[in-house]
C-alpha positions in Angstrom: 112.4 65.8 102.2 112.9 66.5 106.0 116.0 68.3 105.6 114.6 70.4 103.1 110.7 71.0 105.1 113.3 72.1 107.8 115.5 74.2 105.5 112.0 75.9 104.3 111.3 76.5 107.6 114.6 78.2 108.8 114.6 80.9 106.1 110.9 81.6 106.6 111.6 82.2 110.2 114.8 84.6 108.9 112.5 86.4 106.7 110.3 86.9 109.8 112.6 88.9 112.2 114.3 90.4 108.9 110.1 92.1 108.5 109.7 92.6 112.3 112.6 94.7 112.1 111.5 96.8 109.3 108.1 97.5 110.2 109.0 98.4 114.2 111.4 100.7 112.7 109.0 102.2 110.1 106.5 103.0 113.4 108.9 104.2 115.8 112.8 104.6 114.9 113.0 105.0 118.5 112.7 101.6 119.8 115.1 100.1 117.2 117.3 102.8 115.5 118.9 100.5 112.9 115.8 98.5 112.2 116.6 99.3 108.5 118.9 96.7 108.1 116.4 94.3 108.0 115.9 94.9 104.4 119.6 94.0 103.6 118.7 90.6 105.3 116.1 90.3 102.9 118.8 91.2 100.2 120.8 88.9 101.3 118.6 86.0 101.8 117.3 86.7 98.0 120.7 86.4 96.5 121.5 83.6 98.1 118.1 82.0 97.2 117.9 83.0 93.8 121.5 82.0 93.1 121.0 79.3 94.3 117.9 77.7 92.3 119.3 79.4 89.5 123.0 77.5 89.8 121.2 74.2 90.5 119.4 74.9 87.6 122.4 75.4 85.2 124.3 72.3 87.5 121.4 69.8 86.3 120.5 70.8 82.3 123.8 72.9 81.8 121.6 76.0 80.7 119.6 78.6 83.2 115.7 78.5 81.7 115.5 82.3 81.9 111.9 82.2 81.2 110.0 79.4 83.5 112.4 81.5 86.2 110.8 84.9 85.6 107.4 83.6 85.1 107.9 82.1 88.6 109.1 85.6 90.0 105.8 87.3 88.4 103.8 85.0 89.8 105.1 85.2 93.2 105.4 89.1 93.3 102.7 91.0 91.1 99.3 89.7 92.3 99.5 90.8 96.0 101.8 94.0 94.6 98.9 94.8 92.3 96.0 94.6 94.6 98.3 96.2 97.8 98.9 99.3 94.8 94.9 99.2 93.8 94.2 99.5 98.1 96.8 102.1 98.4 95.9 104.2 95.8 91.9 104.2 96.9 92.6 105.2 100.2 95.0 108.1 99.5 92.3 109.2 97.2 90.2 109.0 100.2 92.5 110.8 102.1 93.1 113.7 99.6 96.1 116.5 100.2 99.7 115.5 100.0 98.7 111.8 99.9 97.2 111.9 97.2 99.8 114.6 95.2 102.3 112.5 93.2 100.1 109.1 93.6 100.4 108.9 89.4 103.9 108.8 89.1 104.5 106.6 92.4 101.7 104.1 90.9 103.6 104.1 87.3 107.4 103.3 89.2 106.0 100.6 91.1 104.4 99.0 88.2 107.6 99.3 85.6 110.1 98.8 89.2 112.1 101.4 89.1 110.6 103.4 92.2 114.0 103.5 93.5 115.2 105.6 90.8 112.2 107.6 91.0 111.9 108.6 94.1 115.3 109.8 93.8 114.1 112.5 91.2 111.7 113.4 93.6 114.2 114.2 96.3 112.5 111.6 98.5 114.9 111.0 101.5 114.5 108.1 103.3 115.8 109.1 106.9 114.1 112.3 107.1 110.0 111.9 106.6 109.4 109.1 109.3 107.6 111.2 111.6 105.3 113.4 109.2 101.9 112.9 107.8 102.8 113.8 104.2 104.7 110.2 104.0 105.0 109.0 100.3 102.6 106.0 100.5 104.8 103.8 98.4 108.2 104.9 99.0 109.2 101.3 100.6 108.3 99.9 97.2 112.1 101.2 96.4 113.5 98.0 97.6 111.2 95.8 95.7 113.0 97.5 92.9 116.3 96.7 93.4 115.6 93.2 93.9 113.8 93.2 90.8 116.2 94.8 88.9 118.5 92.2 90.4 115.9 89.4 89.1 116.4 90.8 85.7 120.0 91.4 85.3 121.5 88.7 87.2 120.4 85.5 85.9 122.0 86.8 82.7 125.2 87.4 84.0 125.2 84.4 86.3 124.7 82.7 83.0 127.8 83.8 81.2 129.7 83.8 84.7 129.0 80.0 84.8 129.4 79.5 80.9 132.9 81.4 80.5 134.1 80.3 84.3 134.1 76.4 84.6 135.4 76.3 87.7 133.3 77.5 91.1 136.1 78.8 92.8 136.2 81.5 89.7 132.4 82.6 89.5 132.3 82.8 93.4 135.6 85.3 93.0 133.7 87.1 90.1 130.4 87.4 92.2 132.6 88.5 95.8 134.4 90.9 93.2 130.7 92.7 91.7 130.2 93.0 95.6 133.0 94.9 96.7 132.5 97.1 94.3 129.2 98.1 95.1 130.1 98.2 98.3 133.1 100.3 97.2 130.9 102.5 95.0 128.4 103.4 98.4 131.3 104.8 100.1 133.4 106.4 97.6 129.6 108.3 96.5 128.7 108.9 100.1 129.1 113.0 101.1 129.4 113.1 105.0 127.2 115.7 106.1 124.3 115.2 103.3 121.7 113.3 102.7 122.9 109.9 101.7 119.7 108.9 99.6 121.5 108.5 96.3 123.8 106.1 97.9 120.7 104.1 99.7 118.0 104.0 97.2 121.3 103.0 93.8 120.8 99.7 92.6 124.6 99.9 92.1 125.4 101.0 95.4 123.0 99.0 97.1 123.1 96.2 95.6 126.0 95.0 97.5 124.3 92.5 99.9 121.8 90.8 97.0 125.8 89.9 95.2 127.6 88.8 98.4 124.4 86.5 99.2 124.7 85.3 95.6 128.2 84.5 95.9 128.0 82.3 99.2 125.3 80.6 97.1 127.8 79.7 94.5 130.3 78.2 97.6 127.8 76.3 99.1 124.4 76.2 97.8 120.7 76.0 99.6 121.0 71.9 98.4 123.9 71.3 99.6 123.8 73.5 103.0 120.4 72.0 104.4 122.0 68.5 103.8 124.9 68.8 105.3 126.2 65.7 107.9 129.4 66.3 109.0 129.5 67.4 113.1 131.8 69.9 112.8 130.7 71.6 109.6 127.5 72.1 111.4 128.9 73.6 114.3 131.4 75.6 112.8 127.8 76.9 110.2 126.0 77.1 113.7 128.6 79.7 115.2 129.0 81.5 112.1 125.1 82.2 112.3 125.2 83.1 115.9 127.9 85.7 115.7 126.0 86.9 112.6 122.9 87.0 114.6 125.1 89.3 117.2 126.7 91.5 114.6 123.2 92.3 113.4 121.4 92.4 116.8 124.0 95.2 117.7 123.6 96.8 114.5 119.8 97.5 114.5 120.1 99.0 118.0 123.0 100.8 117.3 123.2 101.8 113.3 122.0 105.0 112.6 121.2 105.6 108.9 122.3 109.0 108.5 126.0 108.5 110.0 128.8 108.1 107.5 130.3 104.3 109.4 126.9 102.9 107.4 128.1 103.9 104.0 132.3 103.4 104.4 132.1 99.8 105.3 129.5 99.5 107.7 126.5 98.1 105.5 129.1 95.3 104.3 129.6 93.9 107.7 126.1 93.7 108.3 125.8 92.2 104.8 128.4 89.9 105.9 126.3 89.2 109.2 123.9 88.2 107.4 125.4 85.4 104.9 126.7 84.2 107.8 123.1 84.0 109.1 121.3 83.1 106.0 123.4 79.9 106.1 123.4 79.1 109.4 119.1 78.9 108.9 119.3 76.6 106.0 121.5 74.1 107.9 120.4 71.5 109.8 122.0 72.8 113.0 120.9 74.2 116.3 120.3 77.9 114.6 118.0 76.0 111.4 116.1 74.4 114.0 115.5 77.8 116.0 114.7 79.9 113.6 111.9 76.8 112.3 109.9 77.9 115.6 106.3 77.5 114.3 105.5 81.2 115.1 108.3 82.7 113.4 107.7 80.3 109.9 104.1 81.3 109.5 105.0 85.3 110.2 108.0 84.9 107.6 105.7 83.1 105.1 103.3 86.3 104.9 106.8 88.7 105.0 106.0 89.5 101.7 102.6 90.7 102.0 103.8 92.5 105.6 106.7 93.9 104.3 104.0 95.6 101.3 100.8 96.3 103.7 103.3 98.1 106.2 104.2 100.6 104.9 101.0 102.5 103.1 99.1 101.8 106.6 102.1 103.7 108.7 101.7 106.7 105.6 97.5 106.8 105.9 97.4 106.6 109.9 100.5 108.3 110.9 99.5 107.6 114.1 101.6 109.4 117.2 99.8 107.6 120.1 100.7 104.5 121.6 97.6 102.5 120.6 97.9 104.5 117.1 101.0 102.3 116.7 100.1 99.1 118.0 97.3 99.4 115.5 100.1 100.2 113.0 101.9 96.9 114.1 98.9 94.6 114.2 96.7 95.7 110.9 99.3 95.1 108.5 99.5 91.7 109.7 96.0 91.3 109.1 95.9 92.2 106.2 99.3 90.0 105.0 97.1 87.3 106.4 94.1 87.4 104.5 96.0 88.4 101.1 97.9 85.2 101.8 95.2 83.1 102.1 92.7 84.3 99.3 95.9 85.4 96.6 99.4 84.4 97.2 99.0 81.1 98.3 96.4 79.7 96.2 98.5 81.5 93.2 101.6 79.8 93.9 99.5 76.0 94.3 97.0 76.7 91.1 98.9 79.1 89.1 96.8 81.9 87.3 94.7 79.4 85.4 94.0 77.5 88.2 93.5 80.4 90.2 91.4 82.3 88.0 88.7 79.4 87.7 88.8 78.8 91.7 87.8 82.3 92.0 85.3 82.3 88.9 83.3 79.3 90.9 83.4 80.4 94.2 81.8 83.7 93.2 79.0 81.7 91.1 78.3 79.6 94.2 78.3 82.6 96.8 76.0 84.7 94.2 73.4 81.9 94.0 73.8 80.9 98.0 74.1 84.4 98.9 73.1 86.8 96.3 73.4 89.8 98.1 76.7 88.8 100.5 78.0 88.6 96.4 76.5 92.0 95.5 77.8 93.9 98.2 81.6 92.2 97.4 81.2 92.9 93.8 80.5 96.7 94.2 83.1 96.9 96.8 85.4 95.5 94.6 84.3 97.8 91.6 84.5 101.3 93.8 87.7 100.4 95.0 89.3 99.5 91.7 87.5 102.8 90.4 88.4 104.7 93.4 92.5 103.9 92.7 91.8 104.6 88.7 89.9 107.7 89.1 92.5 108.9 92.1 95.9 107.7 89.9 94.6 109.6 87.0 93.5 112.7 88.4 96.5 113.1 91.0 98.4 116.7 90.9 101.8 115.9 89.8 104.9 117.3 91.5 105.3 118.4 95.0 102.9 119.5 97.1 102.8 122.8 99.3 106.0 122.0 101.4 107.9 120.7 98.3 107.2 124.2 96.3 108.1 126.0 99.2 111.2 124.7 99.2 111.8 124.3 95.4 111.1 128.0 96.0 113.6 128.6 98.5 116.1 126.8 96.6 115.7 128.9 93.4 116.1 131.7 96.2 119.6 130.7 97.1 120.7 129.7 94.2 121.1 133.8 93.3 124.6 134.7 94.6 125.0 138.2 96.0 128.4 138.9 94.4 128.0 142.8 95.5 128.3 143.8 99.3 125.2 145.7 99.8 124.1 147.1 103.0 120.7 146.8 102.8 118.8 146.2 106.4 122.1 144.4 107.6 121.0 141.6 105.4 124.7 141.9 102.9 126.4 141.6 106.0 124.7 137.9 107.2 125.6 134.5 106.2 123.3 131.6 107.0 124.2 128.3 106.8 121.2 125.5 107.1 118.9 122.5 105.8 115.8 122.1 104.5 114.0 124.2 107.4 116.0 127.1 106.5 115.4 126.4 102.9 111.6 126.5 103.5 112.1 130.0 105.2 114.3 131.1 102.1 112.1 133.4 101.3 110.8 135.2 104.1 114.6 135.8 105.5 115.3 137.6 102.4 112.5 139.5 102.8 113.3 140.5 106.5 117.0 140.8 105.3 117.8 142.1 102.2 120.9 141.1 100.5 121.4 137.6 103.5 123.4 135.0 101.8 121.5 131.9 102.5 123.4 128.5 101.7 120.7 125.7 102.3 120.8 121.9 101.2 118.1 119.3 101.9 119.6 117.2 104.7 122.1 118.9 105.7 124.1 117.9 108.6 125.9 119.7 111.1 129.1 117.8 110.4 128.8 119.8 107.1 128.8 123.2 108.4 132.8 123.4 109.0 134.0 122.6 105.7 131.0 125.0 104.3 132.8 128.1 106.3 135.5 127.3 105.5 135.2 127.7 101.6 133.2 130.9 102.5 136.2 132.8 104.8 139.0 131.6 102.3 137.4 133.1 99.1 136.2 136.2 101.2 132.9 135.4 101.7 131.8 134.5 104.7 130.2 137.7 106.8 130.1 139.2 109.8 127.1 138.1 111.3 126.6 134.2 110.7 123.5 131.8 111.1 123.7 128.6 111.7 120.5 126.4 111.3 121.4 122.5 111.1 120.4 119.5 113.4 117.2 118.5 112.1 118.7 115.4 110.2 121.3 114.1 113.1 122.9 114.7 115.8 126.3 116.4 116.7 129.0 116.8 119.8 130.5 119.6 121.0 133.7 119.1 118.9 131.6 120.4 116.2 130.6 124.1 117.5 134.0 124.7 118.5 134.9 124.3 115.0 132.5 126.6 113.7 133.3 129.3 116.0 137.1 128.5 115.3 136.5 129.6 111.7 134.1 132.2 112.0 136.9 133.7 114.4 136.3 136.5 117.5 135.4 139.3 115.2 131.9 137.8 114.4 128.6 137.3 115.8 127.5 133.9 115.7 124.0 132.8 115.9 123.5 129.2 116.5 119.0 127.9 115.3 118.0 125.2 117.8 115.7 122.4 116.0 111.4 121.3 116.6 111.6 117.8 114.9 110.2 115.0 116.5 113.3 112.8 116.3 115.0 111.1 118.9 118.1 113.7 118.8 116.3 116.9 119.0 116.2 117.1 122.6 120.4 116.4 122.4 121.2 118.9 120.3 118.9 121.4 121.0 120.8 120.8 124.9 123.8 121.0 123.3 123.3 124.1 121.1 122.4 125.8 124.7 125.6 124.5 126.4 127.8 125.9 123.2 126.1 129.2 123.3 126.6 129.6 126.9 130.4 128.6 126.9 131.2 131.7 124.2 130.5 135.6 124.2 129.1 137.0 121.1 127.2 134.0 120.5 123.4 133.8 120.7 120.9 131.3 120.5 117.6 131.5 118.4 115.4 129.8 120.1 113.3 128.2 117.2 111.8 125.4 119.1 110.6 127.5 121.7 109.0 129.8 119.4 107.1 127.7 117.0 106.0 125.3 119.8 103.2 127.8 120.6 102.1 128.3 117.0 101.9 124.0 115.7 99.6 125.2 113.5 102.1 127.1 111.9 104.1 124.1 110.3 103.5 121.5 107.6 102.2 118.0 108.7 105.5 116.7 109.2 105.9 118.8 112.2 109.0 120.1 111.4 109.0 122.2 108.3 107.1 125.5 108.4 104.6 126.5 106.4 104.6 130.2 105.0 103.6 131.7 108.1 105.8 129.8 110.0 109.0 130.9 108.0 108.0 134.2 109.1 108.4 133.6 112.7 111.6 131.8 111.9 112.9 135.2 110.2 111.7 136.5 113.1 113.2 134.5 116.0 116.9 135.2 113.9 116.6 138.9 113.9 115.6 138.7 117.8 118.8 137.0 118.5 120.8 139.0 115.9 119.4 142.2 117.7 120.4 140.4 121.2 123.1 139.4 120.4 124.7 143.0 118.7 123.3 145.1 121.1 
């Protein structure tokens, strides 16, 4: 029993930096750039959990009791998911605008757990929307899908892995092997230079670190790991945690989420970190014994709840001040801890029988000693619930005034010019950009006529090249060409040189600077200047400067303009256009 209190104890305290590092993430990507990964160590730790209580399972009867283990996953999971949906859903009914927009389908993919899929039919990027106030209130609920999805498919296949395969060495291989090949999948899927949601939101290519924990399960399970006595197996467990610790210390500082070394390999050595780590907590070594600090246990026991709470209070605040955030920090841990207390844990020691009545009685005894204390809870209670059913119901489906804009700029491009036209010099431009440009779609067509506008929701820079390219070998690329990319990363010199390499001497170049509040903007908005500085017949739209004045003019993300604001962007082009010609 000792061993296993302090087994309990290290993965708790796992789970509470693996949280820590989403949520400081979540509130300011700044502080810790690759704070993401913390949800692979919570991948990881689940395989390797699950895998293991479902192996001992099959060890000690010879069969996997699919049901009692799915009961126990719905009764650890739904109650505080239900009531954090009910909260959400009231206060972005409260809150109204693009908050609110879209709540009904969000609401119906959490429940059924497939938000990951659905958010990617929504064109929900993950990397891009930290900063804005139109947040998706329950995007994060995408990871409580995969593991979900996980819950239901594996178990099955663990069962006819350990039914067909007698020997452990053999289901271990099979479970590595499923790994690899997610891990293969991400990278062969992965497009440098776009928007890697597809990749990061699949259950099949991001489902890589949920197998690999489940295979080091099947070599040395949670029983057998917290009991092991043997010195040196300790220490050799103890090291292996340390440097996994490392490996994923250096990775949330230094990981970005947009760069390709994530998706083509990058993700499994953190995975790999993190088995390392997940065993090293679950032994009775040095690293167990650290990570069972008392502080770091009772945080890790509420994870769940944190992790949920987190991420709807960062969406509703959206708070860009430095007590904003600290509030953002603090209130979700509140709130974990009182949803601990009066739902998960008395769920998981009662059940929902037990439960049920504890709650039936207390509310007789509080409406008789305090009648109206019980009163004022129960209609509380009743307008929230109402609230969230009244707001789910009624919520405007599809995008909201930024996503139509750019649906609308994306039916624009979509019409090839095959004709040269000269039409107000717009047949003879060719711009190349993101989502910004794609928001603006419409009003540069307006101001030029005939401009070939090739736009793709997070875009890179590192894409621009290869786009050129195809455009000057099939004789399309212009004489005047726009560039408008850095909004979703950041790029070295290596990469204008390459643009102005194709687009050659006989063309006018115009390189669109970037107003997002990321930590790269000021990098490559100084690099942009540099480049344009270095090259004759190259001119700088000054973008940033130019829509700093008018904050008004732009959506709530603070980057993407709103209809007025995409006609100043039109505008700040043909200023440089006309600088840069005459």
């Amino acid at each position: 029993m000792r061993s296993d209190f302090r087994r309990a104890r290290g993965l708790d305290g796992l789970r509470a930096l693996a949280v820590a590092c989403v949520v400081v993430y979540h509130v300011h990507a700044s502080w810790l750039p690759g704070g993401f990964l913390g949800v692979d160590l919570f991948f990881v730790i689940s395989g390797y959990l699950i895998t293991s209580l479902l192996a001992a399972d099959h060890w000690r009867s010879g069969r996997i009791r699919l049901g009692a283990f799915w009961k126990r996953r719905a009764l650890r999971l739904l109650p505080l998911l239900w009531l954090v949906l009910a909260v959400t859903a009231c206060a972005a009914t409260l809150t109204g605008g693009e908050a609110h927009r879209g709540l009904r389908g969000a609401v119906a993919a959490a429940l059924t757990y497939r938000s990951n899929w659905w958010q990617l039919s929504q064109h929900d990027m993950y990397f891009t929307q930290f900063d804005g106030l139109a947040l998706p209130v329950l995007q994060h609920l995408w990871s409580l899908s995969v593991e979900e999805q996980f819950y239901l498919g594996w178990p099955l296949l663990l069962w006819v892995l350990m039914s067909v395969l007698r020997r452990q060495r053999r289901q271990t291989a099979c479970a590595l092997a499923l790994a690899a090949a997610s891990f293969v999948a991400m990278a062969v899927l992965y497009e440098p230079g776009s928007d890697p949601s597809r990749v990061y939101y699949g259950t099949d290519t991001h489902g890589g670190g949920l197998l690999l924990g489940a295979a080091v399960a099947l070599t040395l399970p949670l029983s057998r790991a917290g009991t092991l006595r043997r010195a040196r197996y300790v220490r050799a467990i103890d090291a292996l945690g340390a440097a996994g610790l490392a490996g994923l210390a250096l990775g949330a500082v230094l990981v970005s989420g947009t760069g390709a070394f994530l998706y083509r390999g990058g993700l499994a050595g953190v995975c790999l970190a993190a088995a390392a780590l997940t065993l090293a907590a679950c032994s009775p070594g040095r690293m167990g014994r650290a990570l069972g600090w008392a502080p770091l246990v009772w945080l890790g026991r509420r994870s769940y709840g944190i992790y949920l709470w987190h991420w709807p209070v960062h969406a509703c605040l959206a708070a860009g001040s430095a007590t904003g955030r600290i509030v953002e920090l603090v209130l979700p841990v509140g709130l974990a801890a009182a949803s601990y207390r009066l739902v998960e844990e008395p769920l998981l020691r009662l059940g929902w029988r037990g439960w049920a009545e504890a709650v039936s009685a207390h509310a007789r005894s509080l409406a008789v000693r305090q009648p109206r204390v019980a009163l004022g809870i129960a209609l509380a209670c009743a307008a929230v619930l109402g609230t969230a059913y009244v707001g789910v119901s009624r919520a405007p489906s599809g995008g909201g005034g930024l996503t139509a804009q750019i649906a609308a700029g994306q039916r624009a491009v979509a019409v090839r010019h095959d004709a040269v036209r000269r039409v107000a010099g717009g047949s003879e431009i060719t711009a190349v950009g993101d989502s910004v440009m794609l928001a603006s779609a419409g009003e540069l067509e307006r101001r030029f006529p005939g401009i070939d506008v090739d736009a793709v929701v997070g875009r890179q820079m590192s894409s621009a090249p290869e786009v050129l390219a195809a455009l000057e070998a099939s004789g399309q690329l212009r004489r005047a060409v726009v560039v408008g990319l850095g909004t979703n990363g950041d790029f070295g010199d290596a990469a204008i040189e390459r643009i102005l390499r194709i687009a050659g001497p006989g063309r006018t170049v115009i390189f669109v600077n970037v107003h997002v509040r990321r930590s790269w903007a000021s990098h490559v908005n100084a690099t942009l200047t540099a480049g344009v500085r270095r090259h004759r017949g190259v001119a700088l739209a000054d973008w940033d400067a130019a829509i700093s004045r008018f904050p008004d003019r732009l959506w709530g993300d603070g980057t993407h303009p709103r209809p007025s604001g995409a006609r100043l962007y039109a505008e700040v082009i043909a200023r440089a256009l006309r600088g840069a010609i005459s």
